[in-house]
C-alpha positions as CSV (number, residue, x, y, z in Angstrom):
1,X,129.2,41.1,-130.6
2,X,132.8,41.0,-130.4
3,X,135.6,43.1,-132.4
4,X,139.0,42.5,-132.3
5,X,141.5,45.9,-132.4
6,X,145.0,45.9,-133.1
7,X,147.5,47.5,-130.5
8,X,145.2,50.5,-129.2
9,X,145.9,52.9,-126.2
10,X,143.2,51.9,-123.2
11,X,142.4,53.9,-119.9
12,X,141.8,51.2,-117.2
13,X,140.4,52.0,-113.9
14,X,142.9,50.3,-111.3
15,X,142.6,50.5,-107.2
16,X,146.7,51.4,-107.8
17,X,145.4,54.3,-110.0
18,X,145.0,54.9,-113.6
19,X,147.1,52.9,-116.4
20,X,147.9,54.0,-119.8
21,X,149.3,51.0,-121.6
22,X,149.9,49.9,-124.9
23,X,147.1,46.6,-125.1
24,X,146.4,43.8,-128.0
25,X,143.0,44.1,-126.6
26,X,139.8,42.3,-126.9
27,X,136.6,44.9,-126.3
28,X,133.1,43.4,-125.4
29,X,130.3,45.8,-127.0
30,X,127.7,45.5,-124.3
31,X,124.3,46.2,-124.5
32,X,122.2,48.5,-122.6
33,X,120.5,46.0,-120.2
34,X,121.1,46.6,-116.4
35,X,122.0,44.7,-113.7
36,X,119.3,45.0,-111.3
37,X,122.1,43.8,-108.5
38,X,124.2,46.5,-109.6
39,X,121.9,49.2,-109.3
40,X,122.7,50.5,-105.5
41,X,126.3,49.9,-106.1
42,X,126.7,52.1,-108.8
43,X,127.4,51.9,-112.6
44,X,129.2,48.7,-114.1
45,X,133.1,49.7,-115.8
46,X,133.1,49.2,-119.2
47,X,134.7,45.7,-120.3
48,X,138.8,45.4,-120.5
49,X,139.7,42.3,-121.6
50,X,142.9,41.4,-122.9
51,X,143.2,39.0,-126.1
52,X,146.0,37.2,-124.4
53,X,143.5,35.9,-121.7
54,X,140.4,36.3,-120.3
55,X,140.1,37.4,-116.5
56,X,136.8,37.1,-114.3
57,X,136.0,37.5,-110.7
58,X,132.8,35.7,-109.7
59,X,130.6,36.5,-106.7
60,X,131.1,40.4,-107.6
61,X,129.4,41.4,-104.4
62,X,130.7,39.3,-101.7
63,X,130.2,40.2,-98.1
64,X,132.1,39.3,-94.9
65,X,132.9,35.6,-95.0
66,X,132.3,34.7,-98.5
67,X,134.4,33.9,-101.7
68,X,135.6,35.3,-104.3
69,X,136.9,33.2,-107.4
70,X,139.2,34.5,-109.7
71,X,139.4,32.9,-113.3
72,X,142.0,33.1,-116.1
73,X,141.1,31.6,-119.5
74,X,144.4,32.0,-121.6
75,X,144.0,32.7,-125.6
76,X,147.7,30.8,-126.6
77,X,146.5,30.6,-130.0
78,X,146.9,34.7,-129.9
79,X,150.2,35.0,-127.1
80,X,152.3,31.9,-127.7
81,X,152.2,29.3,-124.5
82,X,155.6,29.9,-124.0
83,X,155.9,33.2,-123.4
84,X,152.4,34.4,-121.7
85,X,152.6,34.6,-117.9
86,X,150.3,36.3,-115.2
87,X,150.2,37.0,-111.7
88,X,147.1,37.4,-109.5
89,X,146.2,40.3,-108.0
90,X,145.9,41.2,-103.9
91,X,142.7,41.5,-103.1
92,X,142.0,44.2,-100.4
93,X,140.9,42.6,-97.2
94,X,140.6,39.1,-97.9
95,X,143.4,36.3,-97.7
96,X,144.0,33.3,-100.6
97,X,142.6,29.7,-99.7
98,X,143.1,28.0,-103.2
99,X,145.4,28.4,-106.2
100,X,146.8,31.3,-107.0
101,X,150.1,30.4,-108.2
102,X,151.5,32.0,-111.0
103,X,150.1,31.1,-114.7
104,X,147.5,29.3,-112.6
105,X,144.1,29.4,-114.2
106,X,142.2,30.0,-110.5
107,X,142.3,31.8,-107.3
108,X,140.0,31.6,-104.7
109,X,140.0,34.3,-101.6
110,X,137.8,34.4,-98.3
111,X,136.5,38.2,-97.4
112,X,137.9,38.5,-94.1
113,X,136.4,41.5,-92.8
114,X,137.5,45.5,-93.5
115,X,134.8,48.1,-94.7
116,X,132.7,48.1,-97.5
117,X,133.9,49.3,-100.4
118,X,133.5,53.0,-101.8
119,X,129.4,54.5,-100.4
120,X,126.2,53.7,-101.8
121,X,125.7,54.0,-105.4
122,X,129.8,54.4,-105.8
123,X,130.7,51.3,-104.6
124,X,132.0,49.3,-107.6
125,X,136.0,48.8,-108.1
126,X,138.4,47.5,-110.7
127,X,140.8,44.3,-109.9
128,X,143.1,43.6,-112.9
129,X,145.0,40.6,-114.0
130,X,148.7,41.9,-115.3
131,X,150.4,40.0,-117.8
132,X,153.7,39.8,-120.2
133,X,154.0,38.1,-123.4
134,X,157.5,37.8,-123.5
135,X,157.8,36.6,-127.3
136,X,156.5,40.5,-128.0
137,X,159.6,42.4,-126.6
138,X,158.9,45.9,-125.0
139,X,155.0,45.6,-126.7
140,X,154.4,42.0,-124.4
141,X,152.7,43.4,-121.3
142,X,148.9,43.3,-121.1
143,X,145.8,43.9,-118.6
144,X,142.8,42.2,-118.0
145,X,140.0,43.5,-116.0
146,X,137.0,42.6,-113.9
147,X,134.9,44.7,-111.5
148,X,133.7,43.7,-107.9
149,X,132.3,45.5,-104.6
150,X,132.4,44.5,-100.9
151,X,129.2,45.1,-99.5
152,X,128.3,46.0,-96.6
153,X,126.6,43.4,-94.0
154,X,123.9,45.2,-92.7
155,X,122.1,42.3,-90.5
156,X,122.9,43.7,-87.3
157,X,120.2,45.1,-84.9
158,X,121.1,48.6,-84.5
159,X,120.2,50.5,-81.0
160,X,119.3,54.2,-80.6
161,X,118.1,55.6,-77.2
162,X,117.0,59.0,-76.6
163,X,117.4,60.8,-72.9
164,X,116.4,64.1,-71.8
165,X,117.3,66.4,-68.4
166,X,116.5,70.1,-67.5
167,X,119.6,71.9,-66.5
168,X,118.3,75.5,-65.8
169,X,116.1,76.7,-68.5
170,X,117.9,74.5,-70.5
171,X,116.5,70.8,-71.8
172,X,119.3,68.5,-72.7
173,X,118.5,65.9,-75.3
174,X,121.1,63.5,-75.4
175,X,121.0,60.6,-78.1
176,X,123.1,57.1,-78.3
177,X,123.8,54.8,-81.0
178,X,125.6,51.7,-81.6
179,X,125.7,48.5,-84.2
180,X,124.5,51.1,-87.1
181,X,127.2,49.8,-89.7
182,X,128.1,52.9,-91.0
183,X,129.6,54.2,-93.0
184,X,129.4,50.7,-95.1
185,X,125.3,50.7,-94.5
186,X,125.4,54.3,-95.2
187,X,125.2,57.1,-92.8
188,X,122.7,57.9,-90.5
189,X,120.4,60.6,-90.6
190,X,118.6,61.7,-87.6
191,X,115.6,64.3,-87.9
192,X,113.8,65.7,-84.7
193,X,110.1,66.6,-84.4
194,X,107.9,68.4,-82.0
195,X,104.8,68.0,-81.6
196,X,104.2,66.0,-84.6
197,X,105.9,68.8,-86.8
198,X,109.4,68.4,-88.0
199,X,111.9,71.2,-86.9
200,X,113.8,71.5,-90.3
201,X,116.5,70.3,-88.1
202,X,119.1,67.7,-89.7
203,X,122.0,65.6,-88.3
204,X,123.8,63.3,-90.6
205,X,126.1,60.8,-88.6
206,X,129.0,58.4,-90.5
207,X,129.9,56.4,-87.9
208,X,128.4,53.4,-86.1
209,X,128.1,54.2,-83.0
210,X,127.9,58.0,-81.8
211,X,126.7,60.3,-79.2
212,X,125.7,64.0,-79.6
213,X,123.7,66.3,-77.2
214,X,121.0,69.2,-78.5
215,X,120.9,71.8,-76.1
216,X,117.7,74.3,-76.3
217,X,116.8,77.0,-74.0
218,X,113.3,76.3,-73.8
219,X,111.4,74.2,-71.5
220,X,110.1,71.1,-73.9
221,X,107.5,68.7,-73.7
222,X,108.2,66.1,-75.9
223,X,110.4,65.6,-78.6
224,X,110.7,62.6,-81.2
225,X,114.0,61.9,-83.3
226,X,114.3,59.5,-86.2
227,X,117.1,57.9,-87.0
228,X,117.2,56.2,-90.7
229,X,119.9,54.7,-93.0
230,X,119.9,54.9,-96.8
231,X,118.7,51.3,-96.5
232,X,115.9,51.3,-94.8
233,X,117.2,50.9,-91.4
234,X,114.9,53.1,-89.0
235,X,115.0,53.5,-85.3
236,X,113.0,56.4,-83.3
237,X,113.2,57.3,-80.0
238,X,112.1,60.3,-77.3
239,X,109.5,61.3,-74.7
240,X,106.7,63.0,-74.9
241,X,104.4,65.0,-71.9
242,X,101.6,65.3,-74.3
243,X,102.6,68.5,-75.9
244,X,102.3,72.1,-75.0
245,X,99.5,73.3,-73.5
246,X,98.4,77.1,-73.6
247,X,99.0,77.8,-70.3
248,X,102.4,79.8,-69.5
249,X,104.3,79.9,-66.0
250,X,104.8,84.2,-64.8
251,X,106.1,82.9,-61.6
252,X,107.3,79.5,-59.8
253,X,109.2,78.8,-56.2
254,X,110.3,76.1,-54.6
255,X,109.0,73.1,-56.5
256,X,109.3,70.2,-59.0
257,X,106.8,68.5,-61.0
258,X,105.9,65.4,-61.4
259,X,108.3,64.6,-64.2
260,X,111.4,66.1,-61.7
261,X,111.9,69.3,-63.7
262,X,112.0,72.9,-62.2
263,X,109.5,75.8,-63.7
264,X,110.6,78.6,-64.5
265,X,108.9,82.1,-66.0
266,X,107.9,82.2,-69.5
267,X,107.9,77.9,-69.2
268,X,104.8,76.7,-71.1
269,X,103.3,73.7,-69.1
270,X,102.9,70.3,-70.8
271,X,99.4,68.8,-71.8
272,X,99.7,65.6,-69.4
273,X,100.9,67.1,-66.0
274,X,97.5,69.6,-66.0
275,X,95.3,67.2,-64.5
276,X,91.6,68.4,-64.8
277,X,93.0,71.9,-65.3
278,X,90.6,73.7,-67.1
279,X,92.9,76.0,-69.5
280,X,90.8,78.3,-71.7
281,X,88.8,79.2,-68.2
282,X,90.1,79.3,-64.4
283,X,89.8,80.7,-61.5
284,X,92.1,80.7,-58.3
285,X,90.9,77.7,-56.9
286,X,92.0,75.9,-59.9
287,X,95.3,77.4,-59.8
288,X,95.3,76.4,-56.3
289,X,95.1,72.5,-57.3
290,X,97.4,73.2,-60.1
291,X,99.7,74.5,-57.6
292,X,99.1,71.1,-55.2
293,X,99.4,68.5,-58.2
294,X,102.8,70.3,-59.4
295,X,104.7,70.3,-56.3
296,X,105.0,74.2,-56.3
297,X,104.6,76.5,-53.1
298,X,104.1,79.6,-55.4
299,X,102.9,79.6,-58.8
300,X,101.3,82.0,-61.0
301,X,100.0,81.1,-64.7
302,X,98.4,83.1,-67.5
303,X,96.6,81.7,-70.5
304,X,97.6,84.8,-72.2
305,X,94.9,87.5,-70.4
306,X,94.3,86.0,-67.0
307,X,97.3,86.1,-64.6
308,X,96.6,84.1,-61.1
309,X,99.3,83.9,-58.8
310,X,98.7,81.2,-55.6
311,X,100.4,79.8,-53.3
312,X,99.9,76.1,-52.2
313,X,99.3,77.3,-48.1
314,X,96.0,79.2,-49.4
315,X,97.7,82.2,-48.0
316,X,98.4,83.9,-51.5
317,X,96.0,85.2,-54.1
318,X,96.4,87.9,-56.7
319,X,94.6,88.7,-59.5
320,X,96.8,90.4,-62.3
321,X,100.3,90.3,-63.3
322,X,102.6,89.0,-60.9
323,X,106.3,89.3,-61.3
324,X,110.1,89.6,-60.1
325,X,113.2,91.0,-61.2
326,X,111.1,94.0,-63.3
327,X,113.9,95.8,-65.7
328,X,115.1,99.0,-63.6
329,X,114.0,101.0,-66.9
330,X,110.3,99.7,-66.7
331,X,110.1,100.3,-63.0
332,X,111.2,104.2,-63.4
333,X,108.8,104.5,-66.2
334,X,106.3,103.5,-63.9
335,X,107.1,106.0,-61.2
336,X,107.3,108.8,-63.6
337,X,103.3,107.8,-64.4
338,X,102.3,107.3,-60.9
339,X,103.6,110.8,-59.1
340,X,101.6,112.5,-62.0
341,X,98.7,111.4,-60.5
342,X,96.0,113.4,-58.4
343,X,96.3,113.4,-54.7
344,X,99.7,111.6,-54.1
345,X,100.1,110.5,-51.0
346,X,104.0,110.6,-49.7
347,X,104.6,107.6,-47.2
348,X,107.8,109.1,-45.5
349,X,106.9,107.5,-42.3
350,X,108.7,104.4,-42.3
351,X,108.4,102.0,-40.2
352,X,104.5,102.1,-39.6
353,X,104.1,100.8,-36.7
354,X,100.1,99.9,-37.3
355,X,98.7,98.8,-40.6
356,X,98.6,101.5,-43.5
357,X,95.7,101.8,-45.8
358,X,96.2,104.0,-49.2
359,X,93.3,105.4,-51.1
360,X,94.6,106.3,-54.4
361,X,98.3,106.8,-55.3
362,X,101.4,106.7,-53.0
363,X,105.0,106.5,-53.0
364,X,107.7,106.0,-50.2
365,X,111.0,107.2,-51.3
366,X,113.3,104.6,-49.8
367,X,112.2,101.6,-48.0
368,X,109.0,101.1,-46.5
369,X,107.9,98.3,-43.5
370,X,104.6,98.1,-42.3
371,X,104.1,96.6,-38.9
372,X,100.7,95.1,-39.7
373,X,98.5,94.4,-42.8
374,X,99.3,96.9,-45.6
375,X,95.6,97.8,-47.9
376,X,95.2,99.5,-50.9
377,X,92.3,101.1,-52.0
378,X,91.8,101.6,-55.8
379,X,95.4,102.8,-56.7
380,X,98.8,102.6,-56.9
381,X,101.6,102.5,-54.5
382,X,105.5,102.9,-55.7
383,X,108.5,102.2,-53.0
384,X,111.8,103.3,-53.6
385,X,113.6,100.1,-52.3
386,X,112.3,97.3,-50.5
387,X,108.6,96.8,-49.2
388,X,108.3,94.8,-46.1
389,X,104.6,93.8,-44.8
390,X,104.3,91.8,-41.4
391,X,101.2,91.1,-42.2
392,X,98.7,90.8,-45.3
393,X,98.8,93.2,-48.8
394,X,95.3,93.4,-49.9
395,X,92.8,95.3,-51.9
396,X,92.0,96.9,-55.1
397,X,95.4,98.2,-57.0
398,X,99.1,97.7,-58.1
399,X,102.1,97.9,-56.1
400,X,105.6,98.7,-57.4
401,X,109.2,98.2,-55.7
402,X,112.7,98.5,-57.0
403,X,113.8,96.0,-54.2
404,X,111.8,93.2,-53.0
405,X,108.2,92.5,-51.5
406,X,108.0,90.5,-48.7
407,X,104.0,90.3,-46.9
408,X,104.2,87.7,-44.2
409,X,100.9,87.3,-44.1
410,X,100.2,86.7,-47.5
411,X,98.5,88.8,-50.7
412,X,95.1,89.0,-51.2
413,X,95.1,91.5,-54.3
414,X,92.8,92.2,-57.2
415,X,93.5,94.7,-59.7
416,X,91.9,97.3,-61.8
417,X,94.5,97.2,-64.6
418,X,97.5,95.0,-65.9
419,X,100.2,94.7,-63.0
420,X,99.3,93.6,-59.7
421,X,102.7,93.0,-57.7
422,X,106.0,94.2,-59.3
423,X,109.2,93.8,-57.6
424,X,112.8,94.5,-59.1
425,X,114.2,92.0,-56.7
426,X,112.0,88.8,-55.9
427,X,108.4,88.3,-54.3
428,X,108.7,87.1,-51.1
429,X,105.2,85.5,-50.6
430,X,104.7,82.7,-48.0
């Protein structure tokens, strides 16, 4: 239906900013149908139309490469022929090919290239034909107005590649993109997952092409990332060792694996690199292979009650927890237990020129070397500083040192209780 309305103050929408005018115009009442084409560009503008002519735009939604024709349908029956003039409008990145003089009735542009226009859902603009009626005096100027959007040419393949490295006990993700068409296709959104489980993590990228690094300090075994546009667009990428298995590293020297990464305590391995490890059950031997098929001259593992510590030589085997660099606070604690007990023995002799066995509890205050195999029967020995062993450290018990523990000839240890080998510096094991 169409009204006509005398002189009547309008707001038009205008990519030079908002115009009030004084407008003859001629309002369109439309109806509510939708455009399905317009839906992910946003909502239409409401009709502006002056009765002095009629201005369209046709291909509303070019892309790179194609046309747009603008139209002018002049009313002179309303603004007298010889007074009613126009000028086209310049249309954001794209140049004229046909027409477009003054008071011509068609202009025809080709999109040259430039962004998209506004983002998805909020794309739509406002071009407006600006004419004068000169025959009106000051009251001759009028607008006519028609809506288009550049849209975005998301045909391209886009790429996404996912890397990883340990640094330390740090695993480096980094991530690359390029030919994502943003931020005219929308902006990327890249969510990680571990394990099949998504992290809550969330990266939201308006650009192209990018690079970004995530940095955990934690030893990982695989890790997927999705990237995804608004449109569709999807791309994954990562690694994966098979996922984390339930077997944690105590203690790991001089080794990589198979993947080229260093262990390091409190690492959980990775499902694929165990082999025919048996993880719920083990013994030493086991640990032994493990040991072999991981490149590692000393490893110790724990499925969260059963500590092993081997070495790959066969010279090394301990039962019960294993570990270097004990907290100063812990070890003291521990010495404050073990002089409580019954018959302390005080080993004030050092060096020992001959092997040393212990039955029950001892403790050297200051450094102790044993020239030969050190044994311990059933208790616990505590040393003051470093404990140097030519030979082997075996038996039934726990030894303690705020320094380090070197045997030359190996450990062959079993314990009674938690702690087997305990060193406030590091284990020195061959």
């Amino acid at each position: 239906m169409l009204r006509k309305l005398a002189s009547t103050k309008i707001r038009l929408p205008s990519r030079r900013g908002r115009l009030l005018v004084m407008l003859p115009v001629l309002l369109l009442l439309a109806g509510a149908s939708s455009i399905a084409e317009a839906d992910s560009v946003g909502p239409l503008p409401p009709p502006a139309q002056s009765y002095c002519a009629t201005f369209s735009i046709s291909n509303h939604f070019p892309k790179v490469h194609q046309k747009v024709v603008m139209t002018v349908t002049p009313h002179f029956d309303l603004c007298g022929a010889a007074y009613n003039t126009w000028t086209f409008p310049v249309l954001p990145d794209a140049k004229r090919i046909h027409g477009c003089q003054d008071d011509g009735l068609s202009c025809t542009y080709l999109v040259t290239g430039g962004a998209a226009t506004g983002t998805p859902g909020h794309r739509i603009e406002s071009e407006c034909l600006n004419g004068t009626d000169s025959g009106r005096g000051d009251y001759g100027n009028w607008v006519s107005c028609d809506y288009y959007a550049f849209l975005p040419d998301c045909s391209s393949t886009p790429f996404f590649k996912v890397d990883h490295q340990r640094v330390g006990r740090f695993t480096i993700v980094t991530l690359k993109g390029k030919g994502w068409d943003a931020p005219g296709c929308g902006a990327v959104t890249i969510t990680p997952s571990i394990d099949g489980q998504a992290t809550g993590d969330r990266w939201v990228i308006n650009a192209s092409s990018f690079s970004r690094r995530i940095i955990k300090e934690v030893r990982l075994c695989g890790i997927q990332l999705r990237a995804q546009q608004p449109n569709g667009r999807a791309r994954t990428g990562g690694f994966t060792l098979g996922g984390w298995a339930p077997v944690k590293v105590v203690l790991a020297h001089s080794g990589v694996t198979s993947s080229g990464e260093h262990l390091y305590s409190g690492d959980l391995l990775c499902k694929r690199e165990l082999g025919g490890f048996p993880a719920d059950h083990y013994t030493a031997a086991d640990v032994h292979s493990l040991a072999t098929h991981l490149g590692q001259q000393l490893l110790e593992v724990d499925n969260g009650g059963h500590p092993i510590l081997v070495d790959a030589a066969g010279m090394v085997t301990v039962n019960g927890m294993s570990y270097e660099g004990a907290n100063p606070a812990d070890l003291s604690a521990r010495y404050d237990s073990i002089v409580q007990r019954p018959g302390l023995q005080h080993l004030n002799g050092s060096p020992y020129s001959s092997a040393v066995v212990v039955e029950g509890s001892a403790v050297a205050n200051g450094p102790l070397t044993v020239q030969g195999d050190f044994v311990i029967n059933g208790g616990y020995l505590f040393v003051s500083g470093d404990l140097n062993v030519s030979g082997t450290i075996s038996g039934l018990g726990a030894v303690f040192a705020t320094g380090n523990i070197t045997a030359s000839g190996g450990a062959r240890l079993n314990t009674d209780s938690k702690y087997a080998l305990v060193a406030g510096g590091s284990l020195n094991l061959p």
